[in-house]
C-alpha positions as CSV (number, residue, x, y, z in Angstrom):
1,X,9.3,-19.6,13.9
2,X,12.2,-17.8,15.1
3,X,15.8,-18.0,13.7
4,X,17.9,-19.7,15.4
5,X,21.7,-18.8,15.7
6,X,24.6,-20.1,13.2
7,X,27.4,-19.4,11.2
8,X,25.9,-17.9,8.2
9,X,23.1,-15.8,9.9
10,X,25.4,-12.9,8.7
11,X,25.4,-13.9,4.7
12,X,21.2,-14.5,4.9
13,X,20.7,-11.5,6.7
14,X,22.8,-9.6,3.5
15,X,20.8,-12.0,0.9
16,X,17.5,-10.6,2.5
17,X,18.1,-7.3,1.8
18,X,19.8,-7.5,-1.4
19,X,16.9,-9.6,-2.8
20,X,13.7,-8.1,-0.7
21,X,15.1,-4.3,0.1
22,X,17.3,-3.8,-3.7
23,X,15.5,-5.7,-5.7
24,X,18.1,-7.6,-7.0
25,X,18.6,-11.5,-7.8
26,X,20.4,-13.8,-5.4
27,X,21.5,-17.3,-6.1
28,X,22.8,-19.4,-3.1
29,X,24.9,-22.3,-4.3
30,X,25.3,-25.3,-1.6
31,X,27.3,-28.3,-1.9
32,X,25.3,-31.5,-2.9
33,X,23.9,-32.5,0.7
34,X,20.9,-33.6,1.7
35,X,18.8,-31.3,3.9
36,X,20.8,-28.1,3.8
37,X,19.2,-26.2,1.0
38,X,15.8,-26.7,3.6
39,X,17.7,-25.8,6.3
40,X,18.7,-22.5,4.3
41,X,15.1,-21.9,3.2
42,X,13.4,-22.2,6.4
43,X,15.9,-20.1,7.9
44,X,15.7,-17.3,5.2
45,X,11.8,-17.8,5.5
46,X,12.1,-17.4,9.6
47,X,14.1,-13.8,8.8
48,X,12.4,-12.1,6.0
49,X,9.4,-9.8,7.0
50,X,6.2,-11.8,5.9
51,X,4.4,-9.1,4.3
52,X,7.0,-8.6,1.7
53,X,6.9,-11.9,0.5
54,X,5.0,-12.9,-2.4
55,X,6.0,-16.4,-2.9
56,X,7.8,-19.4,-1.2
57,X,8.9,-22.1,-3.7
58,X,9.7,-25.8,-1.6
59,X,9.8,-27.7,-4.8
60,X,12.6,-30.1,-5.5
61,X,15.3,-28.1,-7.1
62,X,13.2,-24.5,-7.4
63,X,13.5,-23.6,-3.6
64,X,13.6,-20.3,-3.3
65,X,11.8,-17.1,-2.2
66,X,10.2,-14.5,-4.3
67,X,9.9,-10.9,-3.3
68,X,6.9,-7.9,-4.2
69,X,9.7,-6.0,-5.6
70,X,10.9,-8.3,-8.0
71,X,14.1,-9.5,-5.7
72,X,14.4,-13.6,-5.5
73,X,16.3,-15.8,-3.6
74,X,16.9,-19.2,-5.4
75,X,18.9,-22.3,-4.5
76,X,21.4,-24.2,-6.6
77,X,22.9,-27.9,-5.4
78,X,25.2,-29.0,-6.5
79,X,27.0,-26.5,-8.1
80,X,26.5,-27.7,-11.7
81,X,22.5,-27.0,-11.7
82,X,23.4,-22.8,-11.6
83,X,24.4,-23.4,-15.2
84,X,22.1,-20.7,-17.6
85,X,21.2,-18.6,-14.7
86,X,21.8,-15.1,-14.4
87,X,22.1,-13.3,-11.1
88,X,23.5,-9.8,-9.1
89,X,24.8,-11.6,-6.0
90,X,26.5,-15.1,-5.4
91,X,26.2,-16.7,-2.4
92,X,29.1,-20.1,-2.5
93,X,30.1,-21.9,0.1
94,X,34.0,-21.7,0.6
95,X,33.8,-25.8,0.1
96,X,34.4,-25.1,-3.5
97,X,37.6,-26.1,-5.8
98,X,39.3,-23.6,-7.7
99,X,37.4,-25.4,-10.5
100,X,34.0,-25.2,-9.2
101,X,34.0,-22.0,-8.5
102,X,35.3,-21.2,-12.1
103,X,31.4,-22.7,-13.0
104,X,29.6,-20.8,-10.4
105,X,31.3,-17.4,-11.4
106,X,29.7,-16.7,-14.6
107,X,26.3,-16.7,-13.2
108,X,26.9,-13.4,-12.0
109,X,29.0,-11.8,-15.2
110,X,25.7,-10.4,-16.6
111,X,24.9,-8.0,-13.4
112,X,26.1,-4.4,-13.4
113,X,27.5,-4.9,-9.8
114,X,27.8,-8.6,-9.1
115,X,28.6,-9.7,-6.0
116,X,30.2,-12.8,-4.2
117,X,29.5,-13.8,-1.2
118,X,31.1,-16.9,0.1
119,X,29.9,-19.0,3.2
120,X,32.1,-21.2,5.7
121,X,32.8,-24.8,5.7
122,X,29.7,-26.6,5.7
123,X,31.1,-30.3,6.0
124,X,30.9,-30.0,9.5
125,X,26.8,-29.3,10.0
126,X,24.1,-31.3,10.1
């Protein structure tokens, strides 16, 4: 499968390497639509190197990807699941209120470098 070209190519490109070549934990928070957080994963799945993978999660709600080094990609949607998790680098889609963004941030509070990351509208994609 190859990727194919989009808007955020760019941001899952930088999630790759922060999760698979640093080692460090990514969460990728979507607005609640159906289909997108697949759409993310297979995408991600399409760019990271397949040897460096050691696991693919496509369950309901613990999509993500999991890295030899320790690095993981995981999926939150809607915002409100991200609650209790911990992580180095934020991906949010710019779709956010002020106030949903203000639950989203702490996730990231705990990490010695944190990182936010914010993707474009998403309202208008499939």
């Amino acid at each position: 499968m190859t990727a194919g070209n989009y808007p955020e190519k760019q941001q899952m490109i930088e999630a790759i390497r922060q999760a698979d070549g640093l080692g460090h934990k990514v969460a990728i928070v979507l607005p609640k639509r159906a289909g997108q957080v697949r759409r993310f994963l297979d995408e991600l799945v399409a760019l990271s190197n397949p040897l460096r993978v050691k696991l693919i999660r496509r369950v309901n709600g613990l999509e993500g990807i999991t890295f030899h080094n320790g690095g993981e990609i995981r999926f939150f949607a809607p915002a409100r699941t991200i609650r209790g998790y911990s992580c180095d680098v934020l991906i949010a889609s710019s779709q956010f209120s002020e106030e949903q963004m203000n639950e989203i941030l702490p996730a990231n509070f705990t990490s010695k470098n944190p990182m936010l990351i914010r993707l474009g509208d998403l309202s208008a994609q499939p």
